[in-house]
C-alpha positions in Angstrom: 0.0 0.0 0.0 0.8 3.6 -0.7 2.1 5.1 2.4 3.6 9.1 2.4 7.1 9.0 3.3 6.9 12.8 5.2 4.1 14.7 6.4 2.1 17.3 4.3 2.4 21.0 5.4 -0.8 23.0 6.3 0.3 25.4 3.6 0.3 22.4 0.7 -3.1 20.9 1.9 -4.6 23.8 1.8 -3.4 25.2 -1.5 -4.9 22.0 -3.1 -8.1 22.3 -1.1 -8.4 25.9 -2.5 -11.0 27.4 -4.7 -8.4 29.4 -6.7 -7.9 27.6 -9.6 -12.0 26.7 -10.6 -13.8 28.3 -13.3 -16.1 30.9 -12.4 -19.3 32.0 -14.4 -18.4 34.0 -17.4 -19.5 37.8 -16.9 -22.3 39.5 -19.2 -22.8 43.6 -20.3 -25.9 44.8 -21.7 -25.5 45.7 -25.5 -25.3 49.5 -25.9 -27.8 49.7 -28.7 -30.5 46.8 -27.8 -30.1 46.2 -24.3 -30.0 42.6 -24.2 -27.0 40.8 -22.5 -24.2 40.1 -24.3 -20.5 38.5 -23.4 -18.0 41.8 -23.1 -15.9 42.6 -25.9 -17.8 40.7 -28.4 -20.1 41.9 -31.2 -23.9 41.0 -29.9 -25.7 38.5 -31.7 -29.2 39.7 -31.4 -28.7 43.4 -32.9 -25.0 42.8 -34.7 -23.5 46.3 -33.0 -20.1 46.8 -31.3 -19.2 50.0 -29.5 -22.3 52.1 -31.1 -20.7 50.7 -34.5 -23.0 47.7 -37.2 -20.1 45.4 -37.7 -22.6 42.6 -38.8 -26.0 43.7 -41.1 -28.9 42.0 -39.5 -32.4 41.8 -41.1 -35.1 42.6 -38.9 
């Protein structure tokens, strides 16, 4: 059997047992010209606008 050959400091154990290094929930901004959320610094996919600019033409 697997045995550890010296004992594990607090400061080890408790840097594994930490909640540093999950993935949190991405964040979302409201689109400036429809409102609806959006992922930050990414063109929104309902209205096609980025920064008050039409990057993509979308029919309505």
């Amino acid at each position: 059997m697997a045995v550890p050959k010296r004992k594990v400091s607090k400061a080890r154990r408790d840097k594994r047992r930490s909640q540093v290094w999950k993935l949190s929930a991405p964040s979302f901004s409201r689109c400036n010209n429809c409102g609806e959320l959006k992922v930050p610094h990414r063109i929104c996919g309902i209205c096609g606008y980025y920064k008050g600019k039409e990057i993509i033409a979308k029919e309505a």
